[in-house]
FIVEX-965358 format. One record per residue (C-alpha): x negated, y, z; residue in one letter; chain. Coordinates in steps of 0.02 Angstrom, whole numbers, plus 50000, padded with zeros to 5 digits. Each point is the difference from the previous one (the first is absolute). Example, Ala and Ser with C-alpha at 12.3 -4.5 7.8 and 13.67 -1.06 7.14 Angstrom:
BEGIN
x:49385	y:49775	z:50390	r:a	c:A
x:49931	y:50172	z:49967	r:s	c:A
END
This chain:
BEGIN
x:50000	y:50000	z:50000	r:x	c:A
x:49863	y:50120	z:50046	r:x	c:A
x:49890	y:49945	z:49849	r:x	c:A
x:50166	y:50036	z:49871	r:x	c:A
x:50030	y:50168	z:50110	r:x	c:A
x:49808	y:50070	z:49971	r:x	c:A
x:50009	y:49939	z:49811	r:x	c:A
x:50165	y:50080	z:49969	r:x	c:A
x:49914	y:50170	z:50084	r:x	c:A
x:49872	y:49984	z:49871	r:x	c:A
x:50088	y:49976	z:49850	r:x	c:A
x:50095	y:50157	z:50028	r:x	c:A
x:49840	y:50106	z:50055	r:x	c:A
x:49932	y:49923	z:49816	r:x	c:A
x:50143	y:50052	z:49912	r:x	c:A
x:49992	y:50176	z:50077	r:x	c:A
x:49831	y:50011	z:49960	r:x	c:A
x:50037	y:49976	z:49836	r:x	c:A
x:50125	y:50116	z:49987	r:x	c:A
x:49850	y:50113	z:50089	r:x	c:A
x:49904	y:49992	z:49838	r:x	c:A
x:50133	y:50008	z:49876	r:x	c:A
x:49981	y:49803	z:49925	r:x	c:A
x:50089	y:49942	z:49878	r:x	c:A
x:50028	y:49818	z:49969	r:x	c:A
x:49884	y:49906	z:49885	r:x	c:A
x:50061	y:49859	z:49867	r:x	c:A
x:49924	y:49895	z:49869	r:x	c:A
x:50080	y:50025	z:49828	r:x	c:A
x:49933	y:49889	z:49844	r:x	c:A
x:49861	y:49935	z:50091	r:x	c:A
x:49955	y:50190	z:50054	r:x	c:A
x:49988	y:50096	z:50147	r:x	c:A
x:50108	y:50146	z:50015	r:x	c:A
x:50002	y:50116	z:50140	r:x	c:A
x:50152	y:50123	z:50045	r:x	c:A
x:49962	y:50187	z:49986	r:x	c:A
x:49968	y:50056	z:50181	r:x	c:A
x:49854	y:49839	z:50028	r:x	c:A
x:49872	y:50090	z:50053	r:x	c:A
x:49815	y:49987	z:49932	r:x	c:A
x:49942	y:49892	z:50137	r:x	c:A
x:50125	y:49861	z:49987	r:x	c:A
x:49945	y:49879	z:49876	r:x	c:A
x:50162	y:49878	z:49901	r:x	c:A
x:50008	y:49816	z:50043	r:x	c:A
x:49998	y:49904	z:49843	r:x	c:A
x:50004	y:49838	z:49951	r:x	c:A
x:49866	y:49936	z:49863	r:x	c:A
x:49884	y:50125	z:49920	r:x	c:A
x:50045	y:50186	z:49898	r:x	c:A
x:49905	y:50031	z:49863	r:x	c:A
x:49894	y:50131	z:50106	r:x	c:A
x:49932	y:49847	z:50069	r:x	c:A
x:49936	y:49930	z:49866	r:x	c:A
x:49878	y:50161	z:49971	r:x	c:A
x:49934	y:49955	z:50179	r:x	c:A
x:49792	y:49957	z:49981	r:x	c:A
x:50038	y:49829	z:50097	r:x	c:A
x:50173	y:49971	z:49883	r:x	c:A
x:49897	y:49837	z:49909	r:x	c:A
x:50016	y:49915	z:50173	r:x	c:A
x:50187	y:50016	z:49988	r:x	c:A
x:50093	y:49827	z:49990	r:x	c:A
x:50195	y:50000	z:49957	r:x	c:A
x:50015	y:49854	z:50136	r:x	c:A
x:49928	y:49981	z:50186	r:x	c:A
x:49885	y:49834	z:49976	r:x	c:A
x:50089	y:49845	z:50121	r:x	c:A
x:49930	y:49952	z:50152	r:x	c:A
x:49871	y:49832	z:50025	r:x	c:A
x:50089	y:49847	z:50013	r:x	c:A
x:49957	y:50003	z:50189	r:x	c:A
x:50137	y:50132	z:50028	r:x	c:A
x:50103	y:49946	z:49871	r:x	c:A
x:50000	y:49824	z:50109	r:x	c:A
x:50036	y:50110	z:50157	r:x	c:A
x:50133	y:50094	z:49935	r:x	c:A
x:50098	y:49876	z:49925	r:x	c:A
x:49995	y:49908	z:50162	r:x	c:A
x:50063	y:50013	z:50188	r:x	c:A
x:49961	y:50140	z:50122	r:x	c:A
x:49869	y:49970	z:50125	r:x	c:A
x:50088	y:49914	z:50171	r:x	c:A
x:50030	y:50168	z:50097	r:x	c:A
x:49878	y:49915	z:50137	r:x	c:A
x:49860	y:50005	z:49876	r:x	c:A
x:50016	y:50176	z:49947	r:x	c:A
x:49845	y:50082	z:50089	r:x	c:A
x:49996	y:50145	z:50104	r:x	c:A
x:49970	y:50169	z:49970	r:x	c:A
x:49864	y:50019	z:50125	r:x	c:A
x:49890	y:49861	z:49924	r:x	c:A
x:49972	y:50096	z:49829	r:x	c:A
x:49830	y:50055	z:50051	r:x	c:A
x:49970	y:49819	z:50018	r:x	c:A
x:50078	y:49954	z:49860	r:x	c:A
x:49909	y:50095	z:49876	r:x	c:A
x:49828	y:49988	z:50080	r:x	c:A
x:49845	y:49998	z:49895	r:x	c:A
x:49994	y:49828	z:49969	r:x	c:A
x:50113	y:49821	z:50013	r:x	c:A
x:50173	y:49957	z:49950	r:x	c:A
x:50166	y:50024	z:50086	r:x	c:A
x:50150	y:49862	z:50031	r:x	c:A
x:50109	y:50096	z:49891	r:x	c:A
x:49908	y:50092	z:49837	r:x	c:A
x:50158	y:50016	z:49885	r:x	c:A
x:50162	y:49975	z:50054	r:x	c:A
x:50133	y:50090	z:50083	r:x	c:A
x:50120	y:49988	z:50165	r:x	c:A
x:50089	y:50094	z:50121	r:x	c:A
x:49960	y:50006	z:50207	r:x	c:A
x:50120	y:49973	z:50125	r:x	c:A
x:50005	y:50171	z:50046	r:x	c:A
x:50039	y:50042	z:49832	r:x	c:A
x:49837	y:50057	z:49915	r:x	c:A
x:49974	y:49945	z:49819	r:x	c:A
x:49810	y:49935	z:49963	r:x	c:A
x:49943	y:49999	z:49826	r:x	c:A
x:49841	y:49922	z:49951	r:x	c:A
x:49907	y:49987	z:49828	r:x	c:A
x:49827	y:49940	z:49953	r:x	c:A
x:49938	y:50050	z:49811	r:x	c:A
x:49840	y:49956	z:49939	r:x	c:A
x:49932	y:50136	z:49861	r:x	c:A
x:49848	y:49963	z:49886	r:x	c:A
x:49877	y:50114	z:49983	r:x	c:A
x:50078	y:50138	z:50123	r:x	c:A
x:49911	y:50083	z:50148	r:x	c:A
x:50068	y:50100	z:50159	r:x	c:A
x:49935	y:50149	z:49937	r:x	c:A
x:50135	y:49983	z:49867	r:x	c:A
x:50125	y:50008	z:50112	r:x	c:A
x:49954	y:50130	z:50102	r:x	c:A
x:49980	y:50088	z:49839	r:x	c:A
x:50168	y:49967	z:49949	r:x	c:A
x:50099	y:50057	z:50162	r:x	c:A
x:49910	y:50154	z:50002	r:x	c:A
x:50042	y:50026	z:49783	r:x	c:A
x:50168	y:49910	z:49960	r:x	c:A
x:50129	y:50109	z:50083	r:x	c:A
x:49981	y:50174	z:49922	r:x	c:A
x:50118	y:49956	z:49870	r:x	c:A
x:50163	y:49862	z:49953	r:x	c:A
x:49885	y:49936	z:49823	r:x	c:A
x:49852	y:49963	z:50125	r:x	c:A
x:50098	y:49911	z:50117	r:x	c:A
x:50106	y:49916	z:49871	r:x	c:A
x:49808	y:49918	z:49953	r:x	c:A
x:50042	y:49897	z:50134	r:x	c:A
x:50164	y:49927	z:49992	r:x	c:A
x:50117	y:50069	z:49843	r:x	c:A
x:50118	y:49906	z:50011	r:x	c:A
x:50038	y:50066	z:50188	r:x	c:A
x:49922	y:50144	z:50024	r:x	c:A
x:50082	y:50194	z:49955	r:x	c:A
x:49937	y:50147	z:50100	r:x	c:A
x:49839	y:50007	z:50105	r:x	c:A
x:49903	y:50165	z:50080	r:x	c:A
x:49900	y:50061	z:50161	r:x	c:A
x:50010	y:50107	z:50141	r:x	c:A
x:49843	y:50068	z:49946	r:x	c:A
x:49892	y:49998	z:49841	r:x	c:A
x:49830	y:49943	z:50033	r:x	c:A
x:49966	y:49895	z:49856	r:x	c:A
x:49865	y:50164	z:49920	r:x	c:A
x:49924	y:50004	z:50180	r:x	c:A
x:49806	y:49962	z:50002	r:x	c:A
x:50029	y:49880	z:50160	r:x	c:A
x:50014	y:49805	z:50011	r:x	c:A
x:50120	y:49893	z:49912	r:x	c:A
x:50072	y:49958	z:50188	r:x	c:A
x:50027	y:50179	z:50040	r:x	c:A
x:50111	y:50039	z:49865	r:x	c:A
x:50123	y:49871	z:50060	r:x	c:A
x:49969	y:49991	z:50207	r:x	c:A
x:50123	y:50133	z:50072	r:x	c:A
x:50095	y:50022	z:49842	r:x	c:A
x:50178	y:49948	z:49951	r:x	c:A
x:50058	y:49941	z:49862	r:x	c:A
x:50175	y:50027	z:49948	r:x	c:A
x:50071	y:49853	z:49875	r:x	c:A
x:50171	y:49949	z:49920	r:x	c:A
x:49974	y:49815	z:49946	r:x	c:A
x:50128	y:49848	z:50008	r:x	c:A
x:49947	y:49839	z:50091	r:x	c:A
x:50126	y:49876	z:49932	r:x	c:A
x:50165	y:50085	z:49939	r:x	c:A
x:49991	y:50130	z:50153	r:x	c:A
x:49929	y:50179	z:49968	r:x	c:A
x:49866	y:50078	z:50135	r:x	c:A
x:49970	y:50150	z:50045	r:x	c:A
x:49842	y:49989	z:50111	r:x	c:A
x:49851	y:50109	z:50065	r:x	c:A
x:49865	y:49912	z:50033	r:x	c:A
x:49875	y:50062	z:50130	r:x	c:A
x:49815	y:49931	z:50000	r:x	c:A
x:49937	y:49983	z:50147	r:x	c:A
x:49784	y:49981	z:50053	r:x	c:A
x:49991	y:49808	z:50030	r:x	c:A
x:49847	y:50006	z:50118	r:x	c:A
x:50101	y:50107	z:50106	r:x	c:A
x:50134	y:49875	z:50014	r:x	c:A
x:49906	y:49861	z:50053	r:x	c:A
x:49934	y:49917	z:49813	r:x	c:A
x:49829	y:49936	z:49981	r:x	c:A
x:49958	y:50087	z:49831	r:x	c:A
x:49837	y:49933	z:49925	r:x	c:A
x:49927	y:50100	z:49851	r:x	c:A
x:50024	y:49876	z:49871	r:x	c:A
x:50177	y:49992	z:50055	r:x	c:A
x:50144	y:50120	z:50025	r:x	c:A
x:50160	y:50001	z:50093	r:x	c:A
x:50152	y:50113	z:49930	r:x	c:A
x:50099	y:50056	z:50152	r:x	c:A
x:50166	y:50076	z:50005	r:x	c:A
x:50163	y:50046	z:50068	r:x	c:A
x:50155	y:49962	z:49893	r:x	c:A
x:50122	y:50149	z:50019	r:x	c:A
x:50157	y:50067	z:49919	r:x	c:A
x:49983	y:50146	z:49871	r:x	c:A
x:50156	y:50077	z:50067	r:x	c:A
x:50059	y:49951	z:50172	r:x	c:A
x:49872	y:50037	z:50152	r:x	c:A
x:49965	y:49805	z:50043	r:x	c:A
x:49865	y:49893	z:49977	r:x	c:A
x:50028	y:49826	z:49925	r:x	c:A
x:49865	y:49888	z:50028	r:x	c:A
x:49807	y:49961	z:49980	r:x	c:A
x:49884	y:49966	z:49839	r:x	c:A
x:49822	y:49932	z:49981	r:x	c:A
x:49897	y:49945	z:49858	r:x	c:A
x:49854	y:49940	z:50023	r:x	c:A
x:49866	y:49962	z:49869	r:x	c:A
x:49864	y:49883	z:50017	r:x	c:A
x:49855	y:49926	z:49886	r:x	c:A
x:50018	y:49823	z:49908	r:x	c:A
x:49888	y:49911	z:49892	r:x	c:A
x:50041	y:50101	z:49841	r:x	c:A
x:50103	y:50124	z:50076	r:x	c:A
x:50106	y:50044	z:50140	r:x	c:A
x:50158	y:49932	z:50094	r:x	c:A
x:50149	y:50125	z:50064	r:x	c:A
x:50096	y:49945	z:50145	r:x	c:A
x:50126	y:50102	z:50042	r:x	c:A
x:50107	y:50018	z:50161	r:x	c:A
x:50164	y:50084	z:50012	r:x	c:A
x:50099	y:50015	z:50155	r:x	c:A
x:50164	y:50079	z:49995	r:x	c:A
x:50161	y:50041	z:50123	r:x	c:A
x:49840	y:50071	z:50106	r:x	c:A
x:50096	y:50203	z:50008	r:x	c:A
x:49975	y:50147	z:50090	r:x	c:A
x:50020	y:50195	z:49954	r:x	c:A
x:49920	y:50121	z:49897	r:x	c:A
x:49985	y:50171	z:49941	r:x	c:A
x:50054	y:49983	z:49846	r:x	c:A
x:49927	y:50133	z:49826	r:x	c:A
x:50135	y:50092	z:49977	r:x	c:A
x:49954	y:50049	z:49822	r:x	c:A
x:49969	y:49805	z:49944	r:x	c:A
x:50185	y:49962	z:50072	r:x	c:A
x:50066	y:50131	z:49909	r:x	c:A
x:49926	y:49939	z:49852	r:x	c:A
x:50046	y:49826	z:50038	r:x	c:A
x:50171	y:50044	z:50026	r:x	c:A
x:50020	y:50098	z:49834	r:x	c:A
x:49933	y:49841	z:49907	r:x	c:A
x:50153	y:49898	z:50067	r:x	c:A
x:49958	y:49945	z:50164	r:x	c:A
x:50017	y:49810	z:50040	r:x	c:A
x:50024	y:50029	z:50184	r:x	c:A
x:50133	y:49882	z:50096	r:x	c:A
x:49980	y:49944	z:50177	r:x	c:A
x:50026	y:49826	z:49953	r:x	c:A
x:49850	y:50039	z:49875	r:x	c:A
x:49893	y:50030	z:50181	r:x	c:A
x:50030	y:49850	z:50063	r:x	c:A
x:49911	y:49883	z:49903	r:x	c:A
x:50036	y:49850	z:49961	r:x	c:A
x:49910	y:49803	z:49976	r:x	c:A
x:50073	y:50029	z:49808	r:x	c:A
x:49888	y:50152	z:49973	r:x	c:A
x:49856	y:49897	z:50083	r:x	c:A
x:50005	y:49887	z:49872	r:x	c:A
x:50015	y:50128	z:49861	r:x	c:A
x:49836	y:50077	z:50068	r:x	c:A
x:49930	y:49855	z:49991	r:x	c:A
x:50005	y:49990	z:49817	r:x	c:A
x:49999	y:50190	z:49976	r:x	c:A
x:49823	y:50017	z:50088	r:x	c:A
x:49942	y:49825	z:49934	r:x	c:A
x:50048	y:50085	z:49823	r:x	c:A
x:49912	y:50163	z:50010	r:x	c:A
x:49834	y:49942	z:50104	r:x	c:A
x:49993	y:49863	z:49838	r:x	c:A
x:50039	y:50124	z:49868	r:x	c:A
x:49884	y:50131	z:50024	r:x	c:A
x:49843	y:49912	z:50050	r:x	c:A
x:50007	y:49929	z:49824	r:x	c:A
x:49924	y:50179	z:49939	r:x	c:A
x:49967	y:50092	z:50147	r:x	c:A
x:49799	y:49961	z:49967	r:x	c:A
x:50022	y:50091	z:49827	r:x	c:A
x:50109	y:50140	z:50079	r:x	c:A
x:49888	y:50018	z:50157	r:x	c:A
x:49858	y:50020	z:49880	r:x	c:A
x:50075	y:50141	z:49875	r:x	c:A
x:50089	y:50097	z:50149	r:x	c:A
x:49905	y:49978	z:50162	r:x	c:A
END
């Protein structure tokens, strides 16, 4: 009751921020983006596929009409049972979990906790990628939807930051640690509106070893003032490559002071806020499952070549 109460607060304060700014709402006509007369210059369209002003980007050869399908590994794990809500690991053993070396029980697969958290796992194995690349890429992808679509095109629409650091002359880890990222993506047939807050991994507890890295974040709503959950990805060196294992740890909430500007925006590209939406569910577990196994498989297929031309 409380949760609905706080959510229902902050849908109205994004729709008055909105009307703050004078948005307008955004659609997608003929495979275009077209934005209503009072969007202001600072909020981007959602759009589904690429516009033709994509295709004059410097990184458009990398574009793909379809996201690339997961290893058979998560393919295997989606198409079969949840974890036994007993297995599902705890929050508090992620540090553990993702420690510079060894194996966990549970490396892909998905489940729900008796208290109600939803655990996602997925382990992807990427030729000829370091963690440098990835820290590279968290700290480049988000400044605009065609660089985030890179990723994931079949899923992913809108993507930018808090704050623009990408031209900075600091490391790659700095342009992404204390940033937020705000993205509108679906996972499965549900549309997100998240902001996604890296956090400094060391400081949390992670034992970071510098041929390794550890993406840290919290999972937030674009719009209403609540976070959602936990992130981490970590990277880690393989003969011939690297291995991602990612973590993701959801129905973990508390509040937040929201960007007023970014809900605005969000709001004036439709917003997919619902209170159901915030309470997530063992069905959107699973579509993360395939949704993350998808994009970590996709782009490490290139990101060597696109590291190389753009780092």
């Amino acid at each position: 009751m409380l949760r609905n109460r706080v959510i229902g607060r902050r849908a109205a304060l994004g729709l008055a921020a909105a009307a703050s700014v004078g948005v307008a709402s955004t659609t997608v006509t003929g495979g275009r983006a077209a934005a209503g007369p009072l969007l202001p210059p600072t909020c981007a369209p959602r759009y589904p596929g690429y516009r033709d002003a994509d295709f004059a980007k410097p990184y458009a050869k990398y574009f793909e009409p379809r996201t690339a399908p997961p290893r058979a590994v998560v393919q295997q794990a989606y198409a079969g049972p949840a974890l036994a809500p007993a297995a599902v690991p705890r929050f508090e053993s992620l540090t553990r979990d993702l420690g510079p070396t060894g194996l966990s029980p549970v490396e892909t697969g998905y489940g729900r906790s008796p208290d109600g958290v939803v655990f996602v796992a997925v382990r992807t194995e990427m030729p000829r990628v370091t963690a440098a690349m990835w820290d590279w890429w968290f700290g480049w992808h988000s400044t605009e939807a065609a660089r985030y679509k890179l990723w994931h095109p079949d899923a992913h629409q809108f993507a930018a930051l808090a704050e623009d650091r990408t031209r900075r002359p600091i490391p790659d880890k700095q342009k992404y640690i204390g940033n937020t990222t705000f993205v509108d993506e679906y996972v499965g047939p549900k549309l997100q509106q998240l902001a996604i807050n890296f956090r400094d991994p060391v400081a949390h507890g992670f034992a970071v070893p510098a041929d390794q890295t550890i993406v840290f974040g919290r999972v937030g709503s674009s719009i209403a003032p609540v976070d959602l959950g936990w992130l981490a990805h970590q990277v880690r060196p393989i003969p011939g490559g690297a291995e991602m294992r990612s973590r993701f740890f959801l129905n973990i909430r508390g509040l937040k002071v929201p960007d007023v500007v970014q809900a605005a925006c969000a709001v004036a590209r439709g917003p997919a806020v619902d209170p159901s939406d915030l309470d997530l569910s063992l069905e959107l577990g699973r579509d993360l499952l395939f949704h993350c196994g998808s994009e970590m498989n996709h782009l490490a297929r290139f990101l060597p070549e696109l590291h190389a031309e753009f780092s």
